[in-house]
VEXDREN-2710 file (C-alpha; in Angstrom, 1 decimal):
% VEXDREN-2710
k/r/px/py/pz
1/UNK/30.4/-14.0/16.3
2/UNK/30.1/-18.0/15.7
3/UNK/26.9/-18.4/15.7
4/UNK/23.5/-16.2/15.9
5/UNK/23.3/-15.2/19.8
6/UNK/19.8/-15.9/20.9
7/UNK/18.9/-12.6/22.5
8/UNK/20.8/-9.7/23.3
9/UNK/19.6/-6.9/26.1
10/UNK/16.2/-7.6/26.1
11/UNK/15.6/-8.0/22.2
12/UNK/14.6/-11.9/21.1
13/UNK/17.2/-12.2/18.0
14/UNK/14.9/-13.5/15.5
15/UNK/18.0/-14.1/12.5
16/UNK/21.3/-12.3/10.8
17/UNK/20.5/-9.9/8.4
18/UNK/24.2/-9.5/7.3
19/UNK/27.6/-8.8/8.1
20/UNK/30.1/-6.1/7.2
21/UNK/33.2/-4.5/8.0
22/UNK/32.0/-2.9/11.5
23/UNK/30.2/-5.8/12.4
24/UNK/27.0/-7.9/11.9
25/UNK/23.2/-7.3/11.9
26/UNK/20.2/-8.9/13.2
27/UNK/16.4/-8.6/13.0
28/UNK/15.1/-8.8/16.4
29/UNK/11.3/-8.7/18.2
30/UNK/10.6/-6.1/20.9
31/UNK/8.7/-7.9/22.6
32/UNK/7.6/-5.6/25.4
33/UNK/6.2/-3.4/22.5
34/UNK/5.7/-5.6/19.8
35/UNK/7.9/-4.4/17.2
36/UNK/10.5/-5.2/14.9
37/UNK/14.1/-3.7/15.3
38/UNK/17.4/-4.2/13.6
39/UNK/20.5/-4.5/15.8
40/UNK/24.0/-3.9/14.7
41/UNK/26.6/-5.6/17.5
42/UNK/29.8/-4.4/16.2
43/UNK/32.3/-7.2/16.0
44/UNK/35.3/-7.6/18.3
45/UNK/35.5/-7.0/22.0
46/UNK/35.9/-3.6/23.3
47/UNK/38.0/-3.3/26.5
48/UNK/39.2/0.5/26.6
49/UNK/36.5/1.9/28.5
50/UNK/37.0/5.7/27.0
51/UNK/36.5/4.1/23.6
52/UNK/32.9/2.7/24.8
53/UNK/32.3/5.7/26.4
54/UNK/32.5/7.7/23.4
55/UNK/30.6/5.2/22.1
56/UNK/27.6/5.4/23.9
57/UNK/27.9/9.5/24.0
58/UNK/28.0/9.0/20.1
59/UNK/24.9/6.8/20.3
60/UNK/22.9/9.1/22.7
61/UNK/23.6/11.5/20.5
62/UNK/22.3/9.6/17.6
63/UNK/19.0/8.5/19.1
64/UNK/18.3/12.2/19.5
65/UNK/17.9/12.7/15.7
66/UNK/14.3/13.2/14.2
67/UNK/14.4/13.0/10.5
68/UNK/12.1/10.9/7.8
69/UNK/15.8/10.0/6.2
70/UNK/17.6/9.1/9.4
71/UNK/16.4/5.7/10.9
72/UNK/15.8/6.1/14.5
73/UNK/17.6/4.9/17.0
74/UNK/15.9/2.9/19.9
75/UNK/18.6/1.4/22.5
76/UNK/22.2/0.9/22.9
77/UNK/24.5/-1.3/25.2
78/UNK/26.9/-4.1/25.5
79/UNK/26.5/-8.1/24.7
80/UNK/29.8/-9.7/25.6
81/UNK/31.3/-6.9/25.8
82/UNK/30.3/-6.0/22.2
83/UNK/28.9/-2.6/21.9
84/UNK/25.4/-2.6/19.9
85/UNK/23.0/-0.6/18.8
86/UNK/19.1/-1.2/18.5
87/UNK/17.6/0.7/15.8
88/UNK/14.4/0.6/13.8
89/UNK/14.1/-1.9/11.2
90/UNK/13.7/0.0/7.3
91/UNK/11.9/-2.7/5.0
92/UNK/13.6/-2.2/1.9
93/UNK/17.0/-2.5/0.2
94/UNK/20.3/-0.9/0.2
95/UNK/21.6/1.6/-2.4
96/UNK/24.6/-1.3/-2.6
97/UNK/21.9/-3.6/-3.4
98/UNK/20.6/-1.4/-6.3
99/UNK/23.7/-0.6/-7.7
100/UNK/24.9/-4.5/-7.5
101/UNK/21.9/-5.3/-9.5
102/UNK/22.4/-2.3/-12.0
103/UNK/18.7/-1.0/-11.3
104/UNK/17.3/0.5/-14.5
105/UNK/16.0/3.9/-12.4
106/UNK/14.5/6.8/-13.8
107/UNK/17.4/10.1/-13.5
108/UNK/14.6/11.6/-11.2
109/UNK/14.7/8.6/-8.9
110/UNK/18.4/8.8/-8.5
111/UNK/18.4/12.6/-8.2
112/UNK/15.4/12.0/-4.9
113/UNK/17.5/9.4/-3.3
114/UNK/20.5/11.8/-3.3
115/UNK/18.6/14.9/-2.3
116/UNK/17.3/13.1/0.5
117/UNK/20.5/11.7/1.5
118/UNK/21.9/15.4/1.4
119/UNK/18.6/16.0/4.0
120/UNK/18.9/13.7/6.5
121/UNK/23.0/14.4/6.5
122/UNK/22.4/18.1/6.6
123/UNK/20.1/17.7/9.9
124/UNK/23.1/15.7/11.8
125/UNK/25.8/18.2/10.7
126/UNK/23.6/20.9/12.3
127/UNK/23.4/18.9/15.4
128/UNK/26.4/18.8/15.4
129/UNK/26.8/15.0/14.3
130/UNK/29.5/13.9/11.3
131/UNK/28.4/10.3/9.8
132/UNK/32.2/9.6/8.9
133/UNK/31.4/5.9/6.8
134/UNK/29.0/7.1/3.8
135/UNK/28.6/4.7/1.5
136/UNK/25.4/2.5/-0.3
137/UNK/25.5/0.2/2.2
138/UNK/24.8/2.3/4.9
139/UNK/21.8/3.8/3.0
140/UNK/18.4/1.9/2.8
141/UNK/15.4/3.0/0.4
142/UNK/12.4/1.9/1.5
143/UNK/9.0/0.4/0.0
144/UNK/7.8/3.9/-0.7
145/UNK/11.1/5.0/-2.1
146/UNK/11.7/7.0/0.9
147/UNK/16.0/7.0/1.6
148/UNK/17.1/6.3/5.4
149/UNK/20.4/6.4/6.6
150/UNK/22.0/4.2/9.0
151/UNK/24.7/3.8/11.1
152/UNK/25.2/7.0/12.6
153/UNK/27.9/6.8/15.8
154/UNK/29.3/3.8/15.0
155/UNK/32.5/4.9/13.3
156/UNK/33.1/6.8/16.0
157/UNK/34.2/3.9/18.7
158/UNK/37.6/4.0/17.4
159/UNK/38.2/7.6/18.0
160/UNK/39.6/8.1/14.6
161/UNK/40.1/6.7/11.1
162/UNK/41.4/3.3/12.6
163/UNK/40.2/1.0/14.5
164/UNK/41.6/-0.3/17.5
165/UNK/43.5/-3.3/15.6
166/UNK/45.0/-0.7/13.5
167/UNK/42.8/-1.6/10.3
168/UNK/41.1/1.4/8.7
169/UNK/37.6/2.1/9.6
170/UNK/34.7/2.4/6.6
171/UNK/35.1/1.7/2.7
172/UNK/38.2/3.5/1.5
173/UNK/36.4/3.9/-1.9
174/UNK/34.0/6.2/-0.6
175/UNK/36.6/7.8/2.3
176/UNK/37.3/11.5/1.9
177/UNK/41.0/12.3/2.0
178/UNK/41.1/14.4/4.9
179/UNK/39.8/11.4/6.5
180/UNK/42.0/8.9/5.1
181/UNK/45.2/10.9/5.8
182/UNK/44.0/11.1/9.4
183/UNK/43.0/14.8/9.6
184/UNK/40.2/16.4/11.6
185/UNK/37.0/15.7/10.1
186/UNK/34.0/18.0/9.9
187/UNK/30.1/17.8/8.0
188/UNK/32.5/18.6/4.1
189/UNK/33.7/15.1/4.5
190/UNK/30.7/13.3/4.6
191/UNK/30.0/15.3/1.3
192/UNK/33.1/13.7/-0.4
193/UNK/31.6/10.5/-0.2
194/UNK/28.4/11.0/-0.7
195/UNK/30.1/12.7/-4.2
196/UNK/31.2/9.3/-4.2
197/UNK/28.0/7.6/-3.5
198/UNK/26.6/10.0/-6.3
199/UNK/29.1/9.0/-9.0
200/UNK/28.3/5.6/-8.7
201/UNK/24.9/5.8/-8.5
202/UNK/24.6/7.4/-11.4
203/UNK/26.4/5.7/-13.7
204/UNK/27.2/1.9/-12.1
205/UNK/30.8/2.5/-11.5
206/UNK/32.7/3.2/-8.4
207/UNK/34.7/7.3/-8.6
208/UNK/37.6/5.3/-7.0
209/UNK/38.2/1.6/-7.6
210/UNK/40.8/-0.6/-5.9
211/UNK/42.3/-1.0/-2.7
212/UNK/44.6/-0.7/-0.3
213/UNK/46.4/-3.1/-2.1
214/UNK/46.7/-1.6/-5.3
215/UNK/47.7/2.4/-3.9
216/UNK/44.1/3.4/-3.5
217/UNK/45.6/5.0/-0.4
218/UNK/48.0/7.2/-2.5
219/UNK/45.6/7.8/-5.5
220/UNK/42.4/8.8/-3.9
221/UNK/44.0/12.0/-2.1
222/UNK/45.9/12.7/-5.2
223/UNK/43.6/11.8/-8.3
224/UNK/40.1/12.7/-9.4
225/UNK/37.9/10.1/-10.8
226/UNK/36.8/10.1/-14.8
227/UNK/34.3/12.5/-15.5
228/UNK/31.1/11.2/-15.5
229/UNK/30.4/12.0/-19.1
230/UNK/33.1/9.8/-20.5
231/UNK/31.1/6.8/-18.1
232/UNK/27.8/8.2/-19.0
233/UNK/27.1/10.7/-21.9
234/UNK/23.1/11.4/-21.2
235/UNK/23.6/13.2/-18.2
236/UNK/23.0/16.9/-17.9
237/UNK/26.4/19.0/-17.8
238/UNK/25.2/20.4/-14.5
239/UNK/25.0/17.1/-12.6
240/UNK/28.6/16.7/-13.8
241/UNK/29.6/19.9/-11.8
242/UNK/27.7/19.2/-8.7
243/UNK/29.5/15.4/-8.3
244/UNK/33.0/17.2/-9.3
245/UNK/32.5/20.0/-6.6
246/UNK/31.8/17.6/-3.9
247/UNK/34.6/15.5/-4.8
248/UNK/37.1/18.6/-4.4
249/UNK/40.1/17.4/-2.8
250/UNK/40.2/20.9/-0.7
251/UNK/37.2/21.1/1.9
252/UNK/37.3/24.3/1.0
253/UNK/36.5/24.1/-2.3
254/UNK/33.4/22.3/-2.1
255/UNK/29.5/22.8/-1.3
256/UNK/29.9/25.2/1.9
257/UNK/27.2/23.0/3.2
258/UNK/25.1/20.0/2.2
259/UNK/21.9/21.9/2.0
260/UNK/23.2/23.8/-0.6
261/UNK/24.7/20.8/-2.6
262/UNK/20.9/19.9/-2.5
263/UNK/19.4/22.9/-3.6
264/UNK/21.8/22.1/-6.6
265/UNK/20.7/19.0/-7.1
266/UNK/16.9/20.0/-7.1
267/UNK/17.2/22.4/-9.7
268/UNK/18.7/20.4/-12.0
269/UNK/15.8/17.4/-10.9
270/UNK/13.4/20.7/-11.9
271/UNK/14.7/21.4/-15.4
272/UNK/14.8/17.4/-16.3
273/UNK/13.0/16.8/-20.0
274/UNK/9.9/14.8/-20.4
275/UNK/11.8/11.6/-20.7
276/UNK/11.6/10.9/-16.8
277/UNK/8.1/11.5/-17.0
278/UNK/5.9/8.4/-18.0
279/UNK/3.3/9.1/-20.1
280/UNK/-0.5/8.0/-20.2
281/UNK/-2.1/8.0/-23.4
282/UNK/-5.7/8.5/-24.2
283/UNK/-6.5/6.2/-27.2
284/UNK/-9.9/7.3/-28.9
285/UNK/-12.0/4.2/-30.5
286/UNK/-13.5/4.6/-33.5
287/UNK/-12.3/8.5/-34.5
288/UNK/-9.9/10.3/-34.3
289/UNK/-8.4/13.0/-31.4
290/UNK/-8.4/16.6/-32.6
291/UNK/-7.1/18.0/-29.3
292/UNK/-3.3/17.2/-28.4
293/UNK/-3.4/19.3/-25.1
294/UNK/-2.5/17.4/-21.8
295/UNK/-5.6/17.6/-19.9
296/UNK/-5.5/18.6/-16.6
297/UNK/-5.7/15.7/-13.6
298/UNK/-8.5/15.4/-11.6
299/UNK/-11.0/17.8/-13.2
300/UNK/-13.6/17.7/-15.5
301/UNK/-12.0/18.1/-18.6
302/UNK/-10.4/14.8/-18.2
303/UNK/-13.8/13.0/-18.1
304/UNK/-14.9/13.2/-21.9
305/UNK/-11.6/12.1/-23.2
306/UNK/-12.2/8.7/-20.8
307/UNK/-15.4/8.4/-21.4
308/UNK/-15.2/7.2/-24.6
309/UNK/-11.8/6.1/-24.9
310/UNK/-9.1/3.3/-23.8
311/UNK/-6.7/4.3/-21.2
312/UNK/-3.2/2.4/-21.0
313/UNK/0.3/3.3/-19.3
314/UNK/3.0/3.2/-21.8
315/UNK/5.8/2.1/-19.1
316/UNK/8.8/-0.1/-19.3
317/UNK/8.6/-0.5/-15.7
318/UNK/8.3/-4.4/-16.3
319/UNK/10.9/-5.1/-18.6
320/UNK/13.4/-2.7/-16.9
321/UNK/12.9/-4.5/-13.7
322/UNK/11.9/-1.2/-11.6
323/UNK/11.2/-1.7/-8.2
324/UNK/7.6/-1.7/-7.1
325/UNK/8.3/0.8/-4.3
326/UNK/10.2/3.3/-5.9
327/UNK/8.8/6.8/-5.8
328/UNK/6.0/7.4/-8.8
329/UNK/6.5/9.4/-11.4
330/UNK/4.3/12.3/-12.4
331/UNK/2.0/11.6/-15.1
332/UNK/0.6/13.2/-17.6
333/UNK/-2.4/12.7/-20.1
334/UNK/-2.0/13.0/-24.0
335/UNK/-4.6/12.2/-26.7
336/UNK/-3.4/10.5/-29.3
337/UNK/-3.2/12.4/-32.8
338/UNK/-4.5/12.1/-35.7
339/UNK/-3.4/9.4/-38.2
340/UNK/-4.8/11.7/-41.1
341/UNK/-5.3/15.0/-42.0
342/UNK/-9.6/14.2/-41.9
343/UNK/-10.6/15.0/-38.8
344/UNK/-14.2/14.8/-37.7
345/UNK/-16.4/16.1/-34.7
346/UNK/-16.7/14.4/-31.3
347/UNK/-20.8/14.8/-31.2
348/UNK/-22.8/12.6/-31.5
349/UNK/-25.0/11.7/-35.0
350/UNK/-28.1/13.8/-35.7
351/UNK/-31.1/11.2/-36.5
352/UNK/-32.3/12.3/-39.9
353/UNK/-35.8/13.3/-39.2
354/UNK/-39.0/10.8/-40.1
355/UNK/-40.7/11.7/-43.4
356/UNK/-43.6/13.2/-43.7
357/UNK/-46.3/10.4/-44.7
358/UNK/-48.5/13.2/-46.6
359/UNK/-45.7/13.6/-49.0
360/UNK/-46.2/12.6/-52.5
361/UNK/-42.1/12.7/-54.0
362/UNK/-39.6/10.6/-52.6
363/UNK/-35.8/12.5/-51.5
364/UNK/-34.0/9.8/-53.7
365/UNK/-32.3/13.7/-54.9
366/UNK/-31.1/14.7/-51.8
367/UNK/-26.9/14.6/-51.4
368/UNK/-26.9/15.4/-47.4
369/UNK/-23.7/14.2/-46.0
370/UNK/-24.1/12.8/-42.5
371/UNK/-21.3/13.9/-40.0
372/UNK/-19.4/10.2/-40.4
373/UNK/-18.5/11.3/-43.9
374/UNK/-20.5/9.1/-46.3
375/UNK/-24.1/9.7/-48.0
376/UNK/-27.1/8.0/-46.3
377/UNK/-29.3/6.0/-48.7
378/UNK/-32.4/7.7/-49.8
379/UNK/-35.4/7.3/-46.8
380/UNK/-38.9/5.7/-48.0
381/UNK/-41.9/7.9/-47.7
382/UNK/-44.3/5.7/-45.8
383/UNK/-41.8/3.3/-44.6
384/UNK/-42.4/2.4/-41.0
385/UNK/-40.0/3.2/-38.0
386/UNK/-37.5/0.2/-38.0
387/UNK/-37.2/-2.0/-34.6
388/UNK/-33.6/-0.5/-34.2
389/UNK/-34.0/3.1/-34.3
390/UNK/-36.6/2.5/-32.0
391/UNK/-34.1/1.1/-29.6
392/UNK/-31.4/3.9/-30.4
393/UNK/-33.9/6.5/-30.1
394/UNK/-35.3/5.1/-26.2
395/UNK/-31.6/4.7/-25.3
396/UNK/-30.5/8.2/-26.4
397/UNK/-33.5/9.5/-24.4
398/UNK/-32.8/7.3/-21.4
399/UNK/-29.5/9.0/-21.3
400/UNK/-31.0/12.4/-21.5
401/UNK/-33.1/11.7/-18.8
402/UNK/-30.5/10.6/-16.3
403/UNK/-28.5/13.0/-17.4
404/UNK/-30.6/15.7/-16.0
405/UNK/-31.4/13.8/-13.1
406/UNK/-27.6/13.8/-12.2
407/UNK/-27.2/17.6/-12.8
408/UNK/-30.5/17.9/-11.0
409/UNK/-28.9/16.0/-7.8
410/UNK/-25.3/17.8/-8.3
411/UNK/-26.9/21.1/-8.1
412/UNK/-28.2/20.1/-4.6
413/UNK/-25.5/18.6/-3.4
414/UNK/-25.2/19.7/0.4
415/UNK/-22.1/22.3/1.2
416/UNK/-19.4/20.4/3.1
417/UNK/-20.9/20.7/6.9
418/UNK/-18.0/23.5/9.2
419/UNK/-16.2/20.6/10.5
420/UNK/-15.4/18.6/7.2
421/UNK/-14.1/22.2/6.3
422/UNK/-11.8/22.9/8.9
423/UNK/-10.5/18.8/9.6
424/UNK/-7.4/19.4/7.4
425/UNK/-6.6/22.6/9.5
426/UNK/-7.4/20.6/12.9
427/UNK/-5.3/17.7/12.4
428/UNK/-2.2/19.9/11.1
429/UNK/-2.7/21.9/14.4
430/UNK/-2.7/18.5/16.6
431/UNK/0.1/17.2/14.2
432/UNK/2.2/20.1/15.1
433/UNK/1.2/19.3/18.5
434/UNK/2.6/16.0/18.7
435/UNK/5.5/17.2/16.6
436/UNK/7.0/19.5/19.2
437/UNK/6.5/16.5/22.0
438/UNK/8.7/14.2/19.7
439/UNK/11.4/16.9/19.0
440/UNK/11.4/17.9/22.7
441/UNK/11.5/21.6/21.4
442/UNK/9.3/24.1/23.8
443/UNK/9.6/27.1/21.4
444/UNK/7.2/24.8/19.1
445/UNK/5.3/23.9/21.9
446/UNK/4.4/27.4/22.7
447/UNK/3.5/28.1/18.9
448/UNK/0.8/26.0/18.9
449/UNK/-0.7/25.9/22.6
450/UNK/0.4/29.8/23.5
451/UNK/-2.1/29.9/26.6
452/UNK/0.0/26.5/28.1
453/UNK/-0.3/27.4/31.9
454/UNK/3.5/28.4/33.1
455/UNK/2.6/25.0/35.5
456/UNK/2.3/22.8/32.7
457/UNK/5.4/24.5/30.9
458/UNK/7.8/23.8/33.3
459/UNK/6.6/20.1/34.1
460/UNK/6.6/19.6/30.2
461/UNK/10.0/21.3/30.0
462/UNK/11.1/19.1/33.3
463/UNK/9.9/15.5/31.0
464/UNK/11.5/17.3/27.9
465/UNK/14.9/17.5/29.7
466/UNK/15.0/13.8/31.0
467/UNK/13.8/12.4/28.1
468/UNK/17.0/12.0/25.3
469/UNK/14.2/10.4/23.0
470/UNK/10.2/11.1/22.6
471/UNK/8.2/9.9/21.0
472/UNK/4.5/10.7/20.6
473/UNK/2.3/7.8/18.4
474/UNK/-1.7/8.7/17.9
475/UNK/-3.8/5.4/18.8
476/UNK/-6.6/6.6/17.6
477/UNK/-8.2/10.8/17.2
478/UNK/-12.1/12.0/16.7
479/UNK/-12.7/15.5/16.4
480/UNK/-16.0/17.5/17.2
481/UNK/-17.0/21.2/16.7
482/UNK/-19.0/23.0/19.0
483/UNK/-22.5/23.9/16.9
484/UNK/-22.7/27.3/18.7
485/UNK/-19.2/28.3/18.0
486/UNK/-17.4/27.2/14.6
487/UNK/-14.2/28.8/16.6
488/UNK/-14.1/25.9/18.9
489/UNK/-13.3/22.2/18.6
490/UNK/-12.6/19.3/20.7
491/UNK/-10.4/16.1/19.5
492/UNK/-10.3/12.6/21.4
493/UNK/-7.4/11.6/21.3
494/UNK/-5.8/8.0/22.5
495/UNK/-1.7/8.0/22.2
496/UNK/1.2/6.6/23.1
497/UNK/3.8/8.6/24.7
498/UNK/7.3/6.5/25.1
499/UNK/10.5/8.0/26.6
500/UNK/13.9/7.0/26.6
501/UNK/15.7/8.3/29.3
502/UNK/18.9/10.5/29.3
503/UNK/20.0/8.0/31.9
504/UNK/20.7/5.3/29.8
505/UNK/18.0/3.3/31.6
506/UNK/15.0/1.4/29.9
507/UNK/12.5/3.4/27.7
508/UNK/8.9/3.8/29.0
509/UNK/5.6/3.9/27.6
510/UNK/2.0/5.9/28.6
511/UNK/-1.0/5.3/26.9
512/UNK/-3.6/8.3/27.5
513/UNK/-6.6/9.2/26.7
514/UNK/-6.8/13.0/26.3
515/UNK/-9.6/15.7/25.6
516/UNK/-7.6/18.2/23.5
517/UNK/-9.5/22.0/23.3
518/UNK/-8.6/23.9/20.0
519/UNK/-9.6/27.5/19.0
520/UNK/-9.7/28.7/15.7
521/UNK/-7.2/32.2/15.3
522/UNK/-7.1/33.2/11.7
523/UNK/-6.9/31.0/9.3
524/UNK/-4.9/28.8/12.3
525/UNK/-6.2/26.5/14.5
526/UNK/-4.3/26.3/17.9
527/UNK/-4.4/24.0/21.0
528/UNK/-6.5/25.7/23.2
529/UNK/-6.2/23.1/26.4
530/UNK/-5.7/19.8/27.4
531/UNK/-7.6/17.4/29.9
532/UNK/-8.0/13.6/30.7
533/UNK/-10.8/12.2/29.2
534/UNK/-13.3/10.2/31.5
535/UNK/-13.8/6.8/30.6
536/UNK/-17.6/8.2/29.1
537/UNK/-15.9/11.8/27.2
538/UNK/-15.8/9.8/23.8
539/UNK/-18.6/11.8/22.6
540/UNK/-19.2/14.0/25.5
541/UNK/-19.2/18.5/25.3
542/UNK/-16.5/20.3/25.0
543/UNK/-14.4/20.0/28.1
544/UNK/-13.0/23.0/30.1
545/UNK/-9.9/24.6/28.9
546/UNK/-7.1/22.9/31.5
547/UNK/-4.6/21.1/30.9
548/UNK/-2.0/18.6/32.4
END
């Protein structure tokens, strides 16, 4: 297309985010929700009806997907008879974006992007969904270093590996050569080229350079790339073998699914040496650490080694240009050693004690060595209490005293009250709740609210089967218990419930305000009932058990 269309369906283009091969992208406003989506028109007209119809199927299909590395998609449809998809819009960057840029990453943070991407893949294959144009383009990492895959379906409008010009459809560099000879394709194809998304995240440098031009069409099926230890010689030997197993020519002869290329992966990730871990030291001031142990985070044993000391992160984050939203990387806390073989204790200083003033000698004999290793000067008889130990002795006291005081109030710190003990158990229960609504999967749903009256069930069921896409989005929750019966709770809860329809008609959108019963059965909390809350129930008793 020319020029940027204004709006297309009934998205408000806002401007292009790129172009590619398939076609070009825009960031767009939902305005009927107030949202940000991305839209990828893909470029050409499309005039054999079976070819958009497979399309679309593809695309329903698609939308259907619930996975935190699959971006979502919203919407589909034609703009002069262009075929587009609307999708939510991932605020981040593009694996082709870090690789262009030669992104100085930890070996952990490459190993969670590709475990991820063997995640999100692994969840279409089961559903029976094959991406078909794997590449770092089509993968986005966002600000929390969390990977999400785009582009599902839309390989699929040509019906095969060409499109309907004839040209060949996604990058050949990353094409597996079942694919690129024109063979049936299943789920081991996408892990060819995420092999070859692998190699070259690892180590900068495409598995199969060239193109068409230069017999990448007759090498790729034919050749294997360099190892990656002659591109890269730091890499553990077992990495080498996963990437060279998923780059097996033979289907056959690779990962017999992608789950358990990334159970692979992750046990190498598990046995990686201290070098991706970045390191805090404790610096003491003014002695030096006897104790070399890491102290454990977040417990009192920490607290005396900050206490007195200087905390800094030894990171090259800065000077290796590493993203500010990639993952973080576990720490862990060292004291810094000894300088000399003199160590000396970490308590404090005795105060020599005030001399008698009936004593007739002086103790100009006396050799006691303080504990900061040097001889104090011989004390006066009658000499009177200097201004400064005064000061040192009030302050050393002061501590004492407050001290005890804070022990005194720690001891009687109240016991966390039944409902601050069971939240985390009632919000994973009313999480699981919303989590069977969004997957549309009644064998959840029944998990977690067992007494669901067959009514509701079969209305829910009814909703679940119209609906090709639901989503569930908590407003706002506030939980109460019942102070006769720890057993029982209550949770107000305002959400959003949005469904786009089987149909192919526009998504719609219910706000309610629900009174949510929940029963404690074990250690398991479980949706007990379900009402509408009256426009006073905010803070009211716990309702009746009913539900919708």
């Amino acid at each position: 297309m020319a020029t940027s269309p204004i709006r297309i369906g009934d998205f408000d283009v806002i401007r292009q985010l790129g172009s590619g091969g398939m076609g070009d992208v825009y960031l767009a406003r939902d305005s009927r929700l107030d949202r940000q989506v991305a839209i990828k028109v893909v470029r050409g007209e499309v005039r054999d009806q079976a070819a958009l119809d497979r399309f679309f199927r593809e695309a329903r299909a698609a939308a259907a997907l619930r996975h935190p590395n699959i971006v979502t998609i919203y919407a589909s449809g034609q703009h002069d008879r262009q075929p587009y998809m609307v999708m939510e819009f991932v605020d981040g960057e593009s694996l082709s974006d870090v690789i262009r840029q030669r992104r100085n990453l930890m070996l952990s943070d490459r190993l969670s992007y590709l475990e991820q991407i063997c995640s999100g893949l692994h969840y279409a294959h089961l559903a029976g969904i094959v991406h078909r144009d794997v590449k770092p383009a089509n993968i986005m990492v966002d600000r929390q270093g969390v990977v999400r895959i785009l582009d599902f379906g839309i390989a699929r409008i040509e019906g095969s590996a060409m499109t309907l010009d004839g040209t060949m459809v996604g990058s050949l560099n990353y094409m597996s050569p079942e694919q690129m000879l024109g063979k049936v394709v299943d789920p081991r194809s996408d892990m060819f080229s995420l092999g070859s998304v692998a190699y070259e995240l690892l180590c900068y440098q495409q598995a199969f350079r060239g193109s068409m031009n230069d017999g990448l069409l007759q090498r790729l099926p034919n050749e294997d790339p360099p190892p990656l230890s002659s591109v890269r010689k730091d890499l553990p030997a077992e990495l080498e073998q996963i990437i060279a197993k998923a780059l097996q020519k033979s289907p056959d002869l690779r990962y017999p699914d992608l789950e358990a290329m990334r159970d692979a992966i992750l046990e190498v990730k598990r046995g990686l040496g201290q070098d991706d871990v970045r390191t805090i030291v404790v610096r003491p001031r003014g002695r030096n650490a006897t104790d070399a142990t890491p102290a454990p985070r977040n417990t009192a044993a920490t607290k005396p080694a900050t206490s007195w000391g200087e905390t800094t992160a030894e990171s090259s984050d800065t000077a290796s240009g590493r993203p500010a939203w990639a993952t973080p990387l576990p720490t862990r806390v060292v004291r810094s050693g000894s300088q000399s073989g003199d160590s000396h204790q970490a308590t404090p200083t005795p105060i020599p004690a005030r001399p008698s003033t009936t004593t007739t000698s002086r103790r100009s004999s006396s050799t006691t060595r303080s504990p900061l290793g040097y001889s104090p000067l011989p004390l006066p008889l009658a000499e009177p209490p200097s201004l400064g130990r005064g000061i040192l002795v009030g302050s050393i006291l002061g501590i004492c005293v407050i001290a005890a005081l804070s022990a005194v109030s720690w001891t009687r710190t109240p016991p966390p009250s039944p409902l601050e003990r069971e939240r985390p158990a009632i919000n994973e229960a009313l999480e699981r709740f919303r989590s069977a609504y969004r997957t549309r999967d009644m064998a959840a749903m029944l998990l977690v609210f067992p007494t669901i009256p067959s009514q509701a069930e079969s209305a829910m069921q009814r909703t679940f089967n119209t609906c090709l896409v639901y989503e569930v989005t908590y407003d706002g929750v506030r939980v109460g218990m019942d102070p006769g019966d720890e057993t029982l709770a209550t949770a107000d809860v305002r959400s959003s419930h949005t469904c786009t329809p089987k149909s192919g008609g526009r998504e719609s959108t219910t706000d309610k305000h629900d009174l949510i019963s929940l029963r404690k059965d074990g250690d398991t909390w479980l949706v007990d009932g379900t009402s509408q809350a009256p426009p006073t129930a905010a803070r009211g008793p716990r309702p009746a058990r009913q539900t919708r």
